[in-house]
Chimera marker file (.cmm) of the C-alpha trace (Angstrom):
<marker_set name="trace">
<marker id="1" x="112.191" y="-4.882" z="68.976" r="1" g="1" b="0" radius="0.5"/>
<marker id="2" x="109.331" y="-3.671" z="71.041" r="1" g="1" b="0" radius="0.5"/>
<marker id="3" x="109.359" y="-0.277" z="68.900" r="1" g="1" b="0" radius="0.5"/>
<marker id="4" x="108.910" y="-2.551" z="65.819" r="1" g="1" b="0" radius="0.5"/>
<marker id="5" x="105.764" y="-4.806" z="66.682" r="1" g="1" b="0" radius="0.5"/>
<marker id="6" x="104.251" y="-1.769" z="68.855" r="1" g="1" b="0" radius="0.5"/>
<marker id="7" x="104.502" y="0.252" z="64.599" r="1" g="1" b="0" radius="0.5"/>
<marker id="8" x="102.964" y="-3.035" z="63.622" r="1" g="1" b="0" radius="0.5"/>
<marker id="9" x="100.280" y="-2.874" z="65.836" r="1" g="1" b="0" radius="0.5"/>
<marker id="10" x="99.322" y="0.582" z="65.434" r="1" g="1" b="0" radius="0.5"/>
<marker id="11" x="99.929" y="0.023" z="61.544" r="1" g="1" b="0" radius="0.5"/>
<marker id="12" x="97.365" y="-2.554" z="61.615" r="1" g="1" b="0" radius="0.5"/>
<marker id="13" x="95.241" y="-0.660" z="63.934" r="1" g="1" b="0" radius="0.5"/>
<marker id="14" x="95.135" y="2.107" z="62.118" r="1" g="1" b="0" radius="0.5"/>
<marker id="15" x="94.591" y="0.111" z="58.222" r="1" g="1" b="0" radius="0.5"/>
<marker id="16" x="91.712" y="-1.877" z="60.032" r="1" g="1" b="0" radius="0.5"/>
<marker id="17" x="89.922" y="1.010" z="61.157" r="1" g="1" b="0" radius="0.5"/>
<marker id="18" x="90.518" y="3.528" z="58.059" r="1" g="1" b="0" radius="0.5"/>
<marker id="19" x="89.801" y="0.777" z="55.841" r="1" g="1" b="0" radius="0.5"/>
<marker id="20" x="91.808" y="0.710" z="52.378" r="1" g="1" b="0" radius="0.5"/>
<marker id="21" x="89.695" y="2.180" z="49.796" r="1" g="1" b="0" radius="0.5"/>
<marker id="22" x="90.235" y="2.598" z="45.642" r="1" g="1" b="0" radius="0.5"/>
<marker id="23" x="88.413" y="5.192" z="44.090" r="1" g="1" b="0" radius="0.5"/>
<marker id="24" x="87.613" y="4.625" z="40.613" r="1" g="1" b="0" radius="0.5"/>
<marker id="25" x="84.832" y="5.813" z="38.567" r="1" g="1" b="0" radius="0.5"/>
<marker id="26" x="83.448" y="6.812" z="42.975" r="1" g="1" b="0" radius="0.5"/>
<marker id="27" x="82.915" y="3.429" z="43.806" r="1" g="1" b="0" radius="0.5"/>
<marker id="28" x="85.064" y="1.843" z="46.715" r="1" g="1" b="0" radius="0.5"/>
<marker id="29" x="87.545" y="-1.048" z="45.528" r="1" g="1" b="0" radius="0.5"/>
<marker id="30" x="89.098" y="-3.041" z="47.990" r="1" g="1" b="0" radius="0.5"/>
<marker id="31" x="88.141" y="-1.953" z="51.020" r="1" g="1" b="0" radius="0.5"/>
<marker id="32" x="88.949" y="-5.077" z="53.798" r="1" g="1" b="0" radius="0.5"/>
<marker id="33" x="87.657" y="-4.844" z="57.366" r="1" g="1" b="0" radius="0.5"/>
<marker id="34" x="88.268" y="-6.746" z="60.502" r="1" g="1" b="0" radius="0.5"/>
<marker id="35" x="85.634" y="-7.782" z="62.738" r="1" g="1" b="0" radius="0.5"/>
<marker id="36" x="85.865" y="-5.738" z="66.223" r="1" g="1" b="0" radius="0.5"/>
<marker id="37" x="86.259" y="-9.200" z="68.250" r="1" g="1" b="0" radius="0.5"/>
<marker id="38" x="89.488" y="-9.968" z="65.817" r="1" g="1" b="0" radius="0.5"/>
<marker id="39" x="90.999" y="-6.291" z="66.590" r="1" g="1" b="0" radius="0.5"/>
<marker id="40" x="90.351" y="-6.899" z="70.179" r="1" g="1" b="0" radius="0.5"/>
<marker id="41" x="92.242" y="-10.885" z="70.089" r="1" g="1" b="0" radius="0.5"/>
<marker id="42" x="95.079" y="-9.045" z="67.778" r="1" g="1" b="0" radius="0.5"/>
<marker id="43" x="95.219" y="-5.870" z="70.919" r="1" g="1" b="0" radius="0.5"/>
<marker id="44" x="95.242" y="-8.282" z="73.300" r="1" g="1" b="0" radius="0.5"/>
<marker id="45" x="98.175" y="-10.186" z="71.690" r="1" g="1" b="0" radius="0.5"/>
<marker id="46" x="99.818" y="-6.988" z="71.196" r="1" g="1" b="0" radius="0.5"/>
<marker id="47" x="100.043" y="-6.758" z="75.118" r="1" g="1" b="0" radius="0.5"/>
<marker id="48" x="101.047" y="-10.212" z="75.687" r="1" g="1" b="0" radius="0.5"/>
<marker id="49" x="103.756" y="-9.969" z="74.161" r="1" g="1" b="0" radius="0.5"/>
<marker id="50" x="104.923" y="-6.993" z="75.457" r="1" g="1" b="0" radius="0.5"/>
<marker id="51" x="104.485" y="-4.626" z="72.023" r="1" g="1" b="0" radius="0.5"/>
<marker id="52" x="102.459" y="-2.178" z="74.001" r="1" g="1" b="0" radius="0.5"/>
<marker id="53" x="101.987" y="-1.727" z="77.798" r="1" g="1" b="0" radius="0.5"/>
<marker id="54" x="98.977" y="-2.205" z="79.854" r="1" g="1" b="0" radius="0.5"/>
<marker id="55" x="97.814" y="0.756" z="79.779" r="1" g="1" b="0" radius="0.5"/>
<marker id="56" x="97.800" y="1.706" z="76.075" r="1" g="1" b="0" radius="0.5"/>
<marker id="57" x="96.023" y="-1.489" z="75.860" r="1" g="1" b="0" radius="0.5"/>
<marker id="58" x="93.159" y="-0.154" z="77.675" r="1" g="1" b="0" radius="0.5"/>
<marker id="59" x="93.059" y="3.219" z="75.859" r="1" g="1" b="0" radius="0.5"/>
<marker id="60" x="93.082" y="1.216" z="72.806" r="1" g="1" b="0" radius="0.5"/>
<marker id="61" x="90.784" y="-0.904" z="73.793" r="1" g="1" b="0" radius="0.5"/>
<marker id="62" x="88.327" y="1.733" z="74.561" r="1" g="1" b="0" radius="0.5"/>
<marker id="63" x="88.977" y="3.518" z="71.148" r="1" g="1" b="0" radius="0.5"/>
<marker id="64" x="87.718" y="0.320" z="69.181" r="1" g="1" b="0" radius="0.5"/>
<marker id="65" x="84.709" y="-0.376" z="71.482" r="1" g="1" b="0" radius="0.5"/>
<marker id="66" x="83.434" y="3.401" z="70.942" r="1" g="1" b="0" radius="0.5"/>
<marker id="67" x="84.969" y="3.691" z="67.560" r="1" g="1" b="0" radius="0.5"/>
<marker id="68" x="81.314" y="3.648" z="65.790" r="1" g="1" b="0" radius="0.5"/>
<marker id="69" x="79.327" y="5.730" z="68.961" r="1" g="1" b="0" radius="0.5"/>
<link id1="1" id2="2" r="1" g="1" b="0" radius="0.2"/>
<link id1="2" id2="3" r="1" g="1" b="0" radius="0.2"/>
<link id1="3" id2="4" r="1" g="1" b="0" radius="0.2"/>
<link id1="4" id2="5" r="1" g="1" b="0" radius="0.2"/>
<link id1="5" id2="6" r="1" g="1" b="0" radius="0.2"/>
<link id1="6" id2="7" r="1" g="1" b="0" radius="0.2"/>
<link id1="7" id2="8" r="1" g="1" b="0" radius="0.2"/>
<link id1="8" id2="9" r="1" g="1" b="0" radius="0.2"/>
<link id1="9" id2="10" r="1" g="1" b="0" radius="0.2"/>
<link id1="10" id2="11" r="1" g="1" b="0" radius="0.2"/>
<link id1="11" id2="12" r="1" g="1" b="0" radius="0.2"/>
<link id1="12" id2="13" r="1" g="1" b="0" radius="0.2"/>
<link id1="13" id2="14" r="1" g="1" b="0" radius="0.2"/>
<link id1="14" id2="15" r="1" g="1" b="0" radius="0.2"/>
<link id1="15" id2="16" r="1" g="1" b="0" radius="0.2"/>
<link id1="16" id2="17" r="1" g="1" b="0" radius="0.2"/>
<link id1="17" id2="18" r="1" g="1" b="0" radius="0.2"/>
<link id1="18" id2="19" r="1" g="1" b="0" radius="0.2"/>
<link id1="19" id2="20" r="1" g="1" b="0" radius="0.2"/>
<link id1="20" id2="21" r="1" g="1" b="0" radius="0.2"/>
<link id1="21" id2="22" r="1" g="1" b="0" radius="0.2"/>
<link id1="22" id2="23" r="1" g="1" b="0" radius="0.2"/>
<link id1="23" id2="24" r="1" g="1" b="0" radius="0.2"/>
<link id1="24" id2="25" r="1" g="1" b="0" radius="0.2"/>
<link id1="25" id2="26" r="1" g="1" b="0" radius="0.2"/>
<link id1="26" id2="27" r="1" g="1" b="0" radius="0.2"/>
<link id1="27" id2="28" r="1" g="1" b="0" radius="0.2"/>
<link id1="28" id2="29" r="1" g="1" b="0" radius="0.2"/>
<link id1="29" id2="30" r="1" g="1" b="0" radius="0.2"/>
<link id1="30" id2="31" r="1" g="1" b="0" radius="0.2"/>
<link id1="31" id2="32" r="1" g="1" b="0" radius="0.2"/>
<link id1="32" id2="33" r="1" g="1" b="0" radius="0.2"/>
<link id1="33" id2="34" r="1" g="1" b="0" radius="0.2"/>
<link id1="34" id2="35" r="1" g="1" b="0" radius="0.2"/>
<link id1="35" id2="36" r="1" g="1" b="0" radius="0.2"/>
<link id1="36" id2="37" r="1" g="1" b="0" radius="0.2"/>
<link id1="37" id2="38" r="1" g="1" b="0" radius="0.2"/>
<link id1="38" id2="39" r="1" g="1" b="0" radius="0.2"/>
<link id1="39" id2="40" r="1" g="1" b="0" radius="0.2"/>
<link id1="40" id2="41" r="1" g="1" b="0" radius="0.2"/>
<link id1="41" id2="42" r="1" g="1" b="0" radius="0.2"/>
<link id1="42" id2="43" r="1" g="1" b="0" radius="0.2"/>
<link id1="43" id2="44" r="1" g="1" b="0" radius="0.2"/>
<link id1="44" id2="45" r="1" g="1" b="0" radius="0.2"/>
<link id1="45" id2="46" r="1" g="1" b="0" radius="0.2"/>
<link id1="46" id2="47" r="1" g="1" b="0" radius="0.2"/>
<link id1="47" id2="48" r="1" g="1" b="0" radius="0.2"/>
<link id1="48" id2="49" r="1" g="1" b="0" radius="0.2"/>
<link id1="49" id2="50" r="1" g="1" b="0" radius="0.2"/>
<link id1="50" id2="51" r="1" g="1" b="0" radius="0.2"/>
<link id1="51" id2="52" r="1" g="1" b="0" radius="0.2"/>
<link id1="52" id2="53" r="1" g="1" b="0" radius="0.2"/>
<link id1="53" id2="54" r="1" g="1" b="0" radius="0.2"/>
<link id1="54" id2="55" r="1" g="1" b="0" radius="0.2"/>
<link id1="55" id2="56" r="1" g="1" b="0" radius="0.2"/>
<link id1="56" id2="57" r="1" g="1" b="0" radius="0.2"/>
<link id1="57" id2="58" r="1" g="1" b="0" radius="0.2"/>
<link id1="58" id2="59" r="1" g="1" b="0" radius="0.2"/>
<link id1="59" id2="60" r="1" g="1" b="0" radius="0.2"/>
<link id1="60" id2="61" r="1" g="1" b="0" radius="0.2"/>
<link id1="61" id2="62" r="1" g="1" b="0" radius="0.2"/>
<link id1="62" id2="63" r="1" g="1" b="0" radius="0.2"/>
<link id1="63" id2="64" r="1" g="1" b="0" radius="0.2"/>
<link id1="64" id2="65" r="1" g="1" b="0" radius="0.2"/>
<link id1="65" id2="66" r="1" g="1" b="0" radius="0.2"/>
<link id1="66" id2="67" r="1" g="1" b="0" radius="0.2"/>
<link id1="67" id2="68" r="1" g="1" b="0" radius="0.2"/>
<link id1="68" id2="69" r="1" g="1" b="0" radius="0.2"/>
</marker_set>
């Protein structure tokens, strides 16, 4: 179960931060962004409820602070 939300997470993670983008005729369709504080109250969740440990919850953490540095 643990495995399963932690894919989730990192699924999510990952989508949020790559953004989904359509190419057609080179312009970007459907691109959909989260704000930083909602990946940061989703992360936090994420270690509440046990999907990911404390400590990949701080390396995580760290990613998305620094993500645009």
């Amino acid at each position: 179960m643990k495995k399963a939300i932690l894919m989730i997470v990192l699924a999510a993670f990952l989508a949020t931060s790559v953004g989904c983008i359509g190419i057609r005729g080179g312009t970007e369709q459907g691109k959909v962004e989260q704000s930083l504080g909602q990946q940061l109250i989703d992360l936090k969740k994420a270690k509440e409820e046990g999907a990911i440990t404390d400590e990949e919850y701080e390396k995580l953490k760290e990613k998305l602070i620094h993500q645009d540095e």
